[in-house]
VOTIKOL-158887 format. One record per residue: x, y, z of N, C-alpha, C in turn. Coordinates in Angstrom, 2 decimals. Layout:
[rec [X,Y,Z],[X,Y,Z],[X,Y,Z]],
...
//
This chain:
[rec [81.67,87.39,158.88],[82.49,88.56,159.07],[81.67,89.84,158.89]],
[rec [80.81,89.73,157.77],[80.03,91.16,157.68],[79.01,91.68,158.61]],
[rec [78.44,90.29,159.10],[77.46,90.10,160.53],[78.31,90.77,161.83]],
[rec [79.20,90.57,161.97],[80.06,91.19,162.78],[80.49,92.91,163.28]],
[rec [80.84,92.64,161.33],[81.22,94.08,161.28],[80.03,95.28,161.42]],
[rec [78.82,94.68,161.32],[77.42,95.15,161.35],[76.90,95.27,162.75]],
[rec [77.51,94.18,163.04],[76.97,94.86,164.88],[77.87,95.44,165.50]],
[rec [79.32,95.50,165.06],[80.40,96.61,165.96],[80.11,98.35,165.21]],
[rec [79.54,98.43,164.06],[79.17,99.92,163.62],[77.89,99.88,163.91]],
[rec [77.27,99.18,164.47],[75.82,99.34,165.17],[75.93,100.02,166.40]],
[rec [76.64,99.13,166.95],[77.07,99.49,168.80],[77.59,100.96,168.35]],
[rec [78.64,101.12,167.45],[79.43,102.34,167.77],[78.62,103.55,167.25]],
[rec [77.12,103.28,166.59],[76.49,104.47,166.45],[75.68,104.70,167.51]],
[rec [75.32,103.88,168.39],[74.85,104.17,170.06],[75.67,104.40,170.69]],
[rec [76.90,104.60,170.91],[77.97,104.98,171.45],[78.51,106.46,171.26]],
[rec [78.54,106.64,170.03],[78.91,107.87,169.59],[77.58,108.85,170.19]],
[rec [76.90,108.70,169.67],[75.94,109.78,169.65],[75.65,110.44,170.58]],
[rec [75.42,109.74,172.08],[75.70,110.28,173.25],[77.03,110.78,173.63]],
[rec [77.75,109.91,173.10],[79.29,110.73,173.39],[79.07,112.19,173.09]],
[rec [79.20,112.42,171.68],[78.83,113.58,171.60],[78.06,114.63,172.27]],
[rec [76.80,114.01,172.45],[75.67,114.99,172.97],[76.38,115.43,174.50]],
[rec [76.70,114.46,175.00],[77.43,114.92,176.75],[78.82,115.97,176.43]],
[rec [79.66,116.02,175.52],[80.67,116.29,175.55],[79.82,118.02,174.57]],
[rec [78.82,118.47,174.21],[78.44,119.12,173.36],[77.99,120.46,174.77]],
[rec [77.07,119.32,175.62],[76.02,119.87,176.55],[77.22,120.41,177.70]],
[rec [78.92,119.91,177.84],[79.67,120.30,178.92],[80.25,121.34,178.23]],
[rec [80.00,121.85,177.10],[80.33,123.23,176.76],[79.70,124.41,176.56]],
[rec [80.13,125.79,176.97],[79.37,126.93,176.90],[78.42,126.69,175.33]],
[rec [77.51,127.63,175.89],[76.60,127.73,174.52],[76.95,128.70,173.21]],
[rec [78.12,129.47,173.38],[78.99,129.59,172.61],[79.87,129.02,172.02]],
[rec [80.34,128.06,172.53],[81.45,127.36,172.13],[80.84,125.88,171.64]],
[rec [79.93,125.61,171.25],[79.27,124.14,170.88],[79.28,124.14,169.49]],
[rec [79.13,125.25,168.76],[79.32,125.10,166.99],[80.87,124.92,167.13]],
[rec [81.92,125.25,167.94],[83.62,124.90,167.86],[83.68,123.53,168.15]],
[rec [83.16,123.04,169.11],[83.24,121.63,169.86],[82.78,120.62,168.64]],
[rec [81.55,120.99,168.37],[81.39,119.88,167.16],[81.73,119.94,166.05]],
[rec [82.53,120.95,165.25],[83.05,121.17,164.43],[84.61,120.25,164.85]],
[rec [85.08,120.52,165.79],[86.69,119.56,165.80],[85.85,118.22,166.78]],
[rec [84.82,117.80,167.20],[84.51,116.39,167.30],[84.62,115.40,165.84]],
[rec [83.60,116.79,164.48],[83.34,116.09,163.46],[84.62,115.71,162.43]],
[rec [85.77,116.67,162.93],[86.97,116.78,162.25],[87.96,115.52,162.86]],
[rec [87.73,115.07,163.83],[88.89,114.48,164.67],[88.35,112.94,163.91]],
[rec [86.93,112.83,163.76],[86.29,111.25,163.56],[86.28,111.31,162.18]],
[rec [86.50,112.09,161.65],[86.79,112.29,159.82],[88.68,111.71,159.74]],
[rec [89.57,112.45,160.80],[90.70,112.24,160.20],[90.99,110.75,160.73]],
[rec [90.52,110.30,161.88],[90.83,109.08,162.15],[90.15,107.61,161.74]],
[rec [88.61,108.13,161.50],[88.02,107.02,160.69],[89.29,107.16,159.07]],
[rec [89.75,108.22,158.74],[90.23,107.98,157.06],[91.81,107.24,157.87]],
[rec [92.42,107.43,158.86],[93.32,106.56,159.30],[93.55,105.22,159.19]],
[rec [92.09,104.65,159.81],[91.74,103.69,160.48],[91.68,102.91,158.83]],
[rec [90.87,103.86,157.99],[90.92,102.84,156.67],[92.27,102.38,155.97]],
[rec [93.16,103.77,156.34],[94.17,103.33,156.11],[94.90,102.25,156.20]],
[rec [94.87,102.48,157.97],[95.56,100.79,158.52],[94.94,99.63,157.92]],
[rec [93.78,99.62,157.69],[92.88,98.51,156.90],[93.63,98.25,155.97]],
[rec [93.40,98.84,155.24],[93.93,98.54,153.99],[95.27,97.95,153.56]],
[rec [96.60,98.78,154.49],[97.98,98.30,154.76],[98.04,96.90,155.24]],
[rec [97.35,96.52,156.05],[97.23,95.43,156.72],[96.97,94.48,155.69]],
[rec [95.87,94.62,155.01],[95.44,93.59,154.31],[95.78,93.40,153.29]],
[rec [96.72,94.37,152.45],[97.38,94.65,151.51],[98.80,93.56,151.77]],
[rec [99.29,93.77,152.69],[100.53,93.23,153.28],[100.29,91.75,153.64]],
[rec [98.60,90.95,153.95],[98.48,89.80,154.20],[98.58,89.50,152.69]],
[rec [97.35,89.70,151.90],[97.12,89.34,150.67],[98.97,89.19,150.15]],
[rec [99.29,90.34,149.66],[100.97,89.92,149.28],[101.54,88.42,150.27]],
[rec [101.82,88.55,151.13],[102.40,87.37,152.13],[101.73,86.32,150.93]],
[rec [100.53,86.16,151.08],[99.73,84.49,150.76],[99.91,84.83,149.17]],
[rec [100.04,85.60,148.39],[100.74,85.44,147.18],[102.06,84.86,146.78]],
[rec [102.68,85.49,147.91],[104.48,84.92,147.56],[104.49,83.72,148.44]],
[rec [103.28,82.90,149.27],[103.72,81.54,149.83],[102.90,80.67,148.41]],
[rec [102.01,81.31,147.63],[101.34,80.76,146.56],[102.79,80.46,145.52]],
[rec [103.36,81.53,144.99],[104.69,81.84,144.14],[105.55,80.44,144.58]],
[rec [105.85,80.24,146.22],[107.21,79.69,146.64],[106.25,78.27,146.24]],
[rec [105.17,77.70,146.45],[104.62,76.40,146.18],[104.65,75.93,144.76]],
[rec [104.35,76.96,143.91],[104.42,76.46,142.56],[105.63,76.35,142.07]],
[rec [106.58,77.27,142.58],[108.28,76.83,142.18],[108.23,75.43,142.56]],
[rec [108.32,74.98,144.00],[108.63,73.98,144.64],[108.25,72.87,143.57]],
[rec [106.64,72.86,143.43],[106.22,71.96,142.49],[106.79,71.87,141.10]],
[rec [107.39,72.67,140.33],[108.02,72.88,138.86],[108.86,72.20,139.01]],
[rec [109.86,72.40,140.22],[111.41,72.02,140.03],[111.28,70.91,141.04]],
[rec [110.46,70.20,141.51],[110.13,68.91,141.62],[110.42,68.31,143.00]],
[rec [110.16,69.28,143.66],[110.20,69.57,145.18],[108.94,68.61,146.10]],
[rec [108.96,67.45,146.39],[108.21,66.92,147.33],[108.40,66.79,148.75]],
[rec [107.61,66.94,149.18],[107.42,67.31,151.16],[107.17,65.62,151.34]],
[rec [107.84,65.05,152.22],[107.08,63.74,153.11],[107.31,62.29,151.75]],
[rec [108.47,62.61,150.76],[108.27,61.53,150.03],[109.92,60.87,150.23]],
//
């Protein structure tokens, strides 16, 4: 998984960087300290998004596989067998 995650923020720092530079170079030479100032603002608020969703997500799996952990050990206490 970390091998993974290492080559999709690999790719996306060759990706970005030109993004930028083309989207920098199609603006007046006045207006390029504005452009990359709300490029650097837009990938600040949505990378802190993106962690967000991370986190919700996995927050919300982890809980799930806790309360199917919870419902197994009841089952087993109060003497609950599957297939007998």
């Amino acid at each position: 998984m970390m091998i993974l995650a290492a080559l999709i923020e690999g790719g996306n720092a060759f990706v970005m960087m030109p993004a930028v530079t083309l989207g920098a170079n199609a603006l007046p030479d006045e207006l390029i300290t504005h452009g990359t100032a709300v490029i650097t603002t837009v990938r600040q608020i949505l990378g802190s998004a993106g962690v967000t969703v991370a986190t919700l997500i996995l927050s919300n799996v982890t809980h799930q596989q806790q309360l199917e952990g919870v419902r197994f050990a009841m089952a087993r206490i109060t003497g609950y067998r599957m297939g007998s």
